[in-house]
C-alpha positions in Angstrom: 10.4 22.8 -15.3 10.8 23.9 -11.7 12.4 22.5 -8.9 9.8 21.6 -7.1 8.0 19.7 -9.8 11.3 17.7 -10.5 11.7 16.6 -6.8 8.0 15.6 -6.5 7.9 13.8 -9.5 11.0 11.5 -8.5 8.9 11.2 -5.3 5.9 10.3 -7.4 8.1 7.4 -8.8 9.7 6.5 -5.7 6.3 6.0 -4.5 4.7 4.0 -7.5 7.6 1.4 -7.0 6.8 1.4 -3.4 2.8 0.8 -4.0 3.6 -1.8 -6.2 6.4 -3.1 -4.5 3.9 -3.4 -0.8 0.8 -4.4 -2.9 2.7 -7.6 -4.5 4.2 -8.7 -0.8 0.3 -9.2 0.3 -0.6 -12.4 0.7 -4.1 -13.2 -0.9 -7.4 -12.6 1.0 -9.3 -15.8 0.2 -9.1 -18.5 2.8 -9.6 -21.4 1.0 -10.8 -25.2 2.0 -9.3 -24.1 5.4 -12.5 -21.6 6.0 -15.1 -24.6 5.9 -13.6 -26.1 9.4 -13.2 -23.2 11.0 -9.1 -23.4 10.6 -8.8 -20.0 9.3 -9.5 -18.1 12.5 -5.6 -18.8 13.9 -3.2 -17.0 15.9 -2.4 -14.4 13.2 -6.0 -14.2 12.1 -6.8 -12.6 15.6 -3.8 -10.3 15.9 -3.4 -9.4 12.0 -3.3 -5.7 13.6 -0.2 -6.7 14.9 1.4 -8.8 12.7 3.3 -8.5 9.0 0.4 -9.1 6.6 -1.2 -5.9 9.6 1.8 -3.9 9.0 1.6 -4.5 5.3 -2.1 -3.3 4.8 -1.3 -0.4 7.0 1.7 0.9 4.8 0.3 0.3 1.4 -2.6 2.4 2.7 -0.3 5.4 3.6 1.3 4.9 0.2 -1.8 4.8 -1.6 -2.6 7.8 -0.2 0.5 9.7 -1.1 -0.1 8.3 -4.2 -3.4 10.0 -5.0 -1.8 13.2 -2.9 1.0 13.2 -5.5 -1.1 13.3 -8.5 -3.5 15.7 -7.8 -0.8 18.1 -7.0 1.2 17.0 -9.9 -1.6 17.3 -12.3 -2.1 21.3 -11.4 -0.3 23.6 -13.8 0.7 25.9 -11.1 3.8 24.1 -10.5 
């Protein structure tokens, strides 16, 4: 096994954790009894760009896509 392939698979790993690690820290995407007033649309609703649950979205999409990266390039048997 080479080098290369051993460090990419502990990044691989690294990286699962992460995924699942980011995805689990989301907070759910239904609203609730609070969408039928209107209540949802708050502060953080308007700036969720900005915010944690923004910065969280954001991140777990970079992973993901490391992710995918990762095992296409680990799944070649040039390596």
């Amino acid at each position: 096994m080479s080098a290369l392939r051993v460090v990419l698979t502990i990044i691989f790993i690294i990286d699962c954790l992460a995924l699942v690690v980011f995805v689990l820290m989301q907070e759910g995407k239904s609203a609730g009894l609070g969408s039928i007033s209107g209540a949802a649309e708050t502060y953080w609703g308007k700036n969720k760009g900005r915010s944690m649950e923004g910065t969280l979205v954001k991140l777990t999409k970079v992973i993901a896509a490391v992710f995918l990266i990762l095992t296409a390039v680990l799944n070649l048997n040039v390596l």
